[in-house]
PALOTOR-102702 format. One record per residue (C-alpha): residue in one letter; x, y, z. Coordinates in steps of 0.001 Angstrom, whole numbers, padded with zeros to 6 digits. Layout:
REM PALOTOR-102702
+------+---------+---------+---------+
! type !       x !       y !       z !
+------+---------+---------+---------+
!    a !       X !       Y !       Z !
...
+------+---------+---------+---------+
***
This chain:
REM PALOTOR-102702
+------+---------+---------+---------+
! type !       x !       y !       z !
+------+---------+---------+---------+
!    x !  095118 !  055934 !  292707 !
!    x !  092081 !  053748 !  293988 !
!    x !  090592 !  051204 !  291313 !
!    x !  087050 !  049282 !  292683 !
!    x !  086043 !  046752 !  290144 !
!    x !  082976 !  045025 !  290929 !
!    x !  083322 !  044473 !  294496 !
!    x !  081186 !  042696 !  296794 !
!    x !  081307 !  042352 !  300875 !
!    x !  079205 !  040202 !  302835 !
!    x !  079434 !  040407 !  306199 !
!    x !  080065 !  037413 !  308847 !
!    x !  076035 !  037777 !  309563 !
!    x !  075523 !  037509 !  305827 !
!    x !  074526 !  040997 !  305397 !
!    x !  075900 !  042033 !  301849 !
!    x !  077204 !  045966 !  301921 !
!    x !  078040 !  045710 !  298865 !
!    x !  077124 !  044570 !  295307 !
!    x !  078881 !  044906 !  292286 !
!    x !  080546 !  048179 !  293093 !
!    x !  083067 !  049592 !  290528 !
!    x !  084896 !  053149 !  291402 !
!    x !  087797 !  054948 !  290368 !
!    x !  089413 !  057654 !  292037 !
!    x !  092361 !  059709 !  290734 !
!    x !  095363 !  060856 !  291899 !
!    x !  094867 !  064132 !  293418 !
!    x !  090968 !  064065 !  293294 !
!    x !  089058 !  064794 !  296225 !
!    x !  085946 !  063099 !  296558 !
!    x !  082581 !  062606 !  298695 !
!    x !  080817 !  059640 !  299127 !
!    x !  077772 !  059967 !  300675 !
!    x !  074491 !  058278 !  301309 !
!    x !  071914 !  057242 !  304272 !
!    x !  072887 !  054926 !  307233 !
!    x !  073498 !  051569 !  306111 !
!    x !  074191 !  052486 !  302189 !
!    x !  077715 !  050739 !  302232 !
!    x !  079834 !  054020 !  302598 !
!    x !  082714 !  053181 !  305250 !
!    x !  082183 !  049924 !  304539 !
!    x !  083347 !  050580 !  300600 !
!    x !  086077 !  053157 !  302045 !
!    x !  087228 !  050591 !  304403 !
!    x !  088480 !  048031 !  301065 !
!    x !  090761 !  051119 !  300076 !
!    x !  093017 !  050290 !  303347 !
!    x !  092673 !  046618 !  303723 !
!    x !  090291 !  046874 !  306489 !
!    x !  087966 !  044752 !  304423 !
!    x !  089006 !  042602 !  302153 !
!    x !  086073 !  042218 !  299132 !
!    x !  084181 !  038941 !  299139 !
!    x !  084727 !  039260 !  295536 !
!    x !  086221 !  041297 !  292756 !
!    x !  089162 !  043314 !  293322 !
!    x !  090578 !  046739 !  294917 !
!    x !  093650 !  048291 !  293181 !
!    x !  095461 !  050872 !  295146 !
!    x !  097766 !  052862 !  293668 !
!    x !  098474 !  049581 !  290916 !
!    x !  098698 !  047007 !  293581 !
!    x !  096084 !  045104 !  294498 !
!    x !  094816 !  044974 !  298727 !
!    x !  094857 !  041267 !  298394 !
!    x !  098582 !  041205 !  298343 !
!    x !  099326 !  043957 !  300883 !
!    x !  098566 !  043729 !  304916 !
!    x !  097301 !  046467 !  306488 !
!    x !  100042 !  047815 !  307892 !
!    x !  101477 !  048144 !  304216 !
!    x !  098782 !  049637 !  303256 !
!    x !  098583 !  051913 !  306095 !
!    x !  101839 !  053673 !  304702 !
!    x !  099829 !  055020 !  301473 !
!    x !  095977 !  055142 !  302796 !
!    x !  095329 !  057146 !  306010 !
!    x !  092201 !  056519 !  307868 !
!    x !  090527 !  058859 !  310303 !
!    x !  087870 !  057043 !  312011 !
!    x !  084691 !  058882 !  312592 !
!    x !  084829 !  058339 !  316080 !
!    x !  088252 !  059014 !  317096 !
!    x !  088632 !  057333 !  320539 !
!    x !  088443 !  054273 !  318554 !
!    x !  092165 !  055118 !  317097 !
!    x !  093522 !  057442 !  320199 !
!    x !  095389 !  055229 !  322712 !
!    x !  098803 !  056897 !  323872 !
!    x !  099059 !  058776 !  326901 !
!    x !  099846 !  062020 !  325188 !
!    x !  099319 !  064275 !  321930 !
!    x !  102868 !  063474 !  321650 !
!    x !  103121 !  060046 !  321827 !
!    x !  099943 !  059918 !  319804 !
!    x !  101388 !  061618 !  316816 !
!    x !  104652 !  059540 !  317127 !
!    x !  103246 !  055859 !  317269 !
!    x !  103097 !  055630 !  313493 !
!    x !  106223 !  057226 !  312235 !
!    x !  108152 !  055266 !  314863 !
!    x !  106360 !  051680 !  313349 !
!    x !  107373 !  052574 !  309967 !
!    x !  110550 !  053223 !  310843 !
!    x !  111632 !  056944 !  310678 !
!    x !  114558 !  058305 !  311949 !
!    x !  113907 !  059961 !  315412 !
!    x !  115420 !  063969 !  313829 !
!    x !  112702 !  063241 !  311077 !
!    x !  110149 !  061629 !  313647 !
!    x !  110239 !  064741 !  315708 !
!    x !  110140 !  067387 !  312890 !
!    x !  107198 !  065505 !  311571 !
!    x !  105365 !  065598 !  314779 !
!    x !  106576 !  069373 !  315362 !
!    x !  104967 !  070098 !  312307 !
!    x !  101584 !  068511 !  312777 !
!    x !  101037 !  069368 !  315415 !
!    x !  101096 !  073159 !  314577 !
!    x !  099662 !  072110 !  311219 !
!    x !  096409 !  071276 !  313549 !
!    x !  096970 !  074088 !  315822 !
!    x !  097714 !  071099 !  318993 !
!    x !  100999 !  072564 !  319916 !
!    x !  099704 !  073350 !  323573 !
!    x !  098542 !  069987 !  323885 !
!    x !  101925 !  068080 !  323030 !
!    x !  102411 !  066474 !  326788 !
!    x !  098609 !  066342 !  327424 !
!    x !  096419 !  062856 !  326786 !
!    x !  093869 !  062941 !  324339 !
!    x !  091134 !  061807 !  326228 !
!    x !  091956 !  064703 !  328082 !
!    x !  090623 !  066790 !  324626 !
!    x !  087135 !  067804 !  323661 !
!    x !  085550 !  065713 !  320679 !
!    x !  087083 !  067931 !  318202 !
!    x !  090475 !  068410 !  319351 !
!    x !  090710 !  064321 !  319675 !
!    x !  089651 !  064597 !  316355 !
!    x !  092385 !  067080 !  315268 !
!    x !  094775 !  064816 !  316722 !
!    x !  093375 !  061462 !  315000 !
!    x !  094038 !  063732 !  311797 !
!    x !  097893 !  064656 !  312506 !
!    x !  098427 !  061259 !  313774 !
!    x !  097562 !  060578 !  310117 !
!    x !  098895 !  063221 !  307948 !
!    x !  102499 !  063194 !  310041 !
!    x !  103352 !  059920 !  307815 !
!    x !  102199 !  061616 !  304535 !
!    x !  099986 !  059204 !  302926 !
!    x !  099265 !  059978 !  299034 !
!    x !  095676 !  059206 !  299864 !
!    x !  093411 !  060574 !  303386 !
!    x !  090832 !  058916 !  303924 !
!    x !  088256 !  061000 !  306256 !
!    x !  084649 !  059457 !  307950 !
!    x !  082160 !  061627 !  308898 !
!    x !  084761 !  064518 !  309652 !
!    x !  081859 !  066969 !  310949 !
!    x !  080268 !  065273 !  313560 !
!    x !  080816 !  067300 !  316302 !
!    x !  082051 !  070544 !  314705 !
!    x !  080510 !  073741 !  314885 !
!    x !  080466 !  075970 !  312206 !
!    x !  083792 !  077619 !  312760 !
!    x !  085396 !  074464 !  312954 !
!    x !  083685 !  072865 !  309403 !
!    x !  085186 !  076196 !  307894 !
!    x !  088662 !  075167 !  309274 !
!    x !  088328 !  071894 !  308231 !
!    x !  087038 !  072563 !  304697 !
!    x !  090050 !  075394 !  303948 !
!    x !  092476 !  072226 !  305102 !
!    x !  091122 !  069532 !  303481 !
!    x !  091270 !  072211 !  300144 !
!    x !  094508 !  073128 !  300821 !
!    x !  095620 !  069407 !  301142 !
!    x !  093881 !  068749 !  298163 !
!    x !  095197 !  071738 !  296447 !
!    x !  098742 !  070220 !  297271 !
!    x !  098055 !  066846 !  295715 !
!    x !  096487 !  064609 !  298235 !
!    x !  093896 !  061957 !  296847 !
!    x !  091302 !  063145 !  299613 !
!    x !  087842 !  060732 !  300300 !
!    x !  085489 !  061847 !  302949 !
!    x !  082383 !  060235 !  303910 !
!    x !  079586 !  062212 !  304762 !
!    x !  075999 !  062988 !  305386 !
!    x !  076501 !  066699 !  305579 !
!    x !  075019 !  068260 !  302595 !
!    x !  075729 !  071441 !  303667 !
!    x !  079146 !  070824 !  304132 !
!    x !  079603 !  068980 !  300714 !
!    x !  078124 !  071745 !  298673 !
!    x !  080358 !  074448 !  300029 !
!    x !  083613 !  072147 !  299417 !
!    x !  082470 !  071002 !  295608 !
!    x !  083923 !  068114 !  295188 !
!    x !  082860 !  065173 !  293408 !
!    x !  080608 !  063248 !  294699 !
!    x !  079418 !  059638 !  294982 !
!    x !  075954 !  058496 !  296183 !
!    x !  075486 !  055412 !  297069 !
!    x !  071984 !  053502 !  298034 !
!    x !  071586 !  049942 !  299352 !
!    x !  075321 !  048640 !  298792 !
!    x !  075631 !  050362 !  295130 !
!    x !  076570 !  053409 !  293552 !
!    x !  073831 !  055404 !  292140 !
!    x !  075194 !  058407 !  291012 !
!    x !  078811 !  060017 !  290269 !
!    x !  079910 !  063553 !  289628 !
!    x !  080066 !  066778 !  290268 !
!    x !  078435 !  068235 !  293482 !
!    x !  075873 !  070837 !  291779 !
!    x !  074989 !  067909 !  289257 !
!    x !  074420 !  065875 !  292133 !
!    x !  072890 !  067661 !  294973 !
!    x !  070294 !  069466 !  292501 !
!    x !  068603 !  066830 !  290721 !
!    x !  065177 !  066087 !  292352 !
!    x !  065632 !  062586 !  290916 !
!    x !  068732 !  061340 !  292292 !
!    x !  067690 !  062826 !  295452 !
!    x !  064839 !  061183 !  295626 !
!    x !  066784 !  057864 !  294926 !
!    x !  069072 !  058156 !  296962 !
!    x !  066619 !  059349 !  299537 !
!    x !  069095 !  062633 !  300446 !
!    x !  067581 !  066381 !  301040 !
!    x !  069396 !  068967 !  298945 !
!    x !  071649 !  071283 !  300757 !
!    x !  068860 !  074308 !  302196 !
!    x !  070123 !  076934 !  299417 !
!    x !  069155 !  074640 !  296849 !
!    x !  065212 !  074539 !  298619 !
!    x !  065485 !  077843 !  298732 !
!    x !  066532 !  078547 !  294898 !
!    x !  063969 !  075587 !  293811 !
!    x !  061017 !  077915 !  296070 !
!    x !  061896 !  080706 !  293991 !
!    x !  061648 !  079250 !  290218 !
!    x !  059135 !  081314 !  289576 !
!    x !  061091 !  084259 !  289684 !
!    x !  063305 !  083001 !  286943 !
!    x !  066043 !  082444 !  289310 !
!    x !  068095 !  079218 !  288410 !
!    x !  067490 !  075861 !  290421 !
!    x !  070595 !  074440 !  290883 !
!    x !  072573 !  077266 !  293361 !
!    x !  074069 !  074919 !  295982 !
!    x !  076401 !  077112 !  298309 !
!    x !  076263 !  080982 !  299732 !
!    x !  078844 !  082480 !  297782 !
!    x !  077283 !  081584 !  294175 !
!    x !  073884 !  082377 !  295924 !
!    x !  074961 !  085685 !  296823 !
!    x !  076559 !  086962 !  292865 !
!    x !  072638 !  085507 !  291204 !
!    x !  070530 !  087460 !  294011 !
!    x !  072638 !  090495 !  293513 !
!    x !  072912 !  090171 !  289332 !
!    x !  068537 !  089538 !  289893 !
!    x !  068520 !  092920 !  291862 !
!    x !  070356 !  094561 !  289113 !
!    x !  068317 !  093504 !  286635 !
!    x !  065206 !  094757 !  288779 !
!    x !  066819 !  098160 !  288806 !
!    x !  067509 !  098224 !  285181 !
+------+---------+---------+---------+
***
């Protein structure tokens, strides 16, 4: 679906975000890229909708390369929700919000409205139809920045820093949609420094460091190895500390989310009875 072959992007103030990345992301995959401030994250995600074009080498989506598409083409397969969504949120209600989109690319107004119908009880934002968004907390705007997006149906969602903001409850809510999306074949690519978060989703995941990628795969892999950690200069999610404190015990190292944690601690007790 997305193809990155050796991009670079240098910025008007000649700050290069990134060097000689190459990525490839399925069809149906869902995927994390993560990293500290300043590692080249949104600025990488932001070549898979023609927000950035690279300085050089080339971004494929979906066989067609972002040099030959605007953005508003591009728009109609890649979804973006902006980590800070009152910098997409302009209309003067939910409504209208939802609408803008379908309406540019042309839908029929009986499709338009069942579209908008069902995202907005998709996000649960059905008693905020005639209301304005900045009228919202943080995370309903957000909510609606997401429907305004996922009312076209874009084969890819695109999602930065989706849990800023969000209290516990809500990341659960959030991670059962984004796997249920997922589960229904959307290409899904957050960007994230939430540990936590990532390790009870499990997706794959892609670290990246100083403008390049410096590890790729699976999220136990990833978030357990002391080295790429260190490299990458990320804490493991607090389970994994925990598991890593107890070693000694003969416990394994590389638990990364409560549910897994829970079947080794009671198999260990067990044992201890046995």
């Amino acid at each position: 679906m997305i193809e990155v072959k050796d991009v670079h992007f240098t910025y008007p103030t000649e700050v290069e975000a990134l060097k000689g990345v190459s990525l490839s992301i399925r069809n149906g995959e869902f995927v994390a890229i993560m990293g500290q401030n300043g590692a080249g994250k949104t600025t990488l995600v932001k070549q898979f909708n023609g927000l950035f074009k690279p300085t050089k080498g080339e971004v494929l989506v979906d066989g067609v390369n972002t040099r030959t598409m605007s953005i508003a083409q591009l728009a109609r397969k890649v979804g973006f929700v902006f980590q800070n969504p009152d910098h997409q949120l302009f209309s003067e209600t939910v409504e209208e919000e939802i609408s803008f989109a379908l309406r540019n690319f042309g839908f029929k107004e009986a499709t338009l409205k069942r579209r908008v119908t069902w995202a907005l009880n998709l996000l649960d934002l059905t008693e905020y139809r005639q209301t304005s968004p900045f009228m919202l907390s943080g995370g309903e705007r957000k909510r609606v920045a997401l429907a305004s997006v996922l009312a076209w149906n874009p084969k890819v969602v695109i999602l930065d820093e989706p849990t800023i903001g969000q209290d516990h409850r809500q990341k659960e809510i959030l991670r059962q949609f984004i796997v249920q999306m997922n589960a229904q074949g959307k290409t899904v690519v957050i960007v994230t420094h939430d540990v936590e978060f990532v390790a009870e989703c499990s997706p794959r995941v892609v670290l990246m460091a100083q403008g390049q990628i410096v590890a790729d795969g699976d999220a136990k892999r990833i978030l357990t190895d002391p080295d790429i950690a260190l490299r990458a200069s990320i804490v493991p999610p607090q389970i994994t500390q925990i598991f890593l404190g107890l070693a000694d015990l003969g416990l394994p190292t590389n638990v990364i989310d409560v549910s897994e944690a829970t079947k080794v601690l009671l198999e260990y007790l067990e044992d201890g009875k046995r």
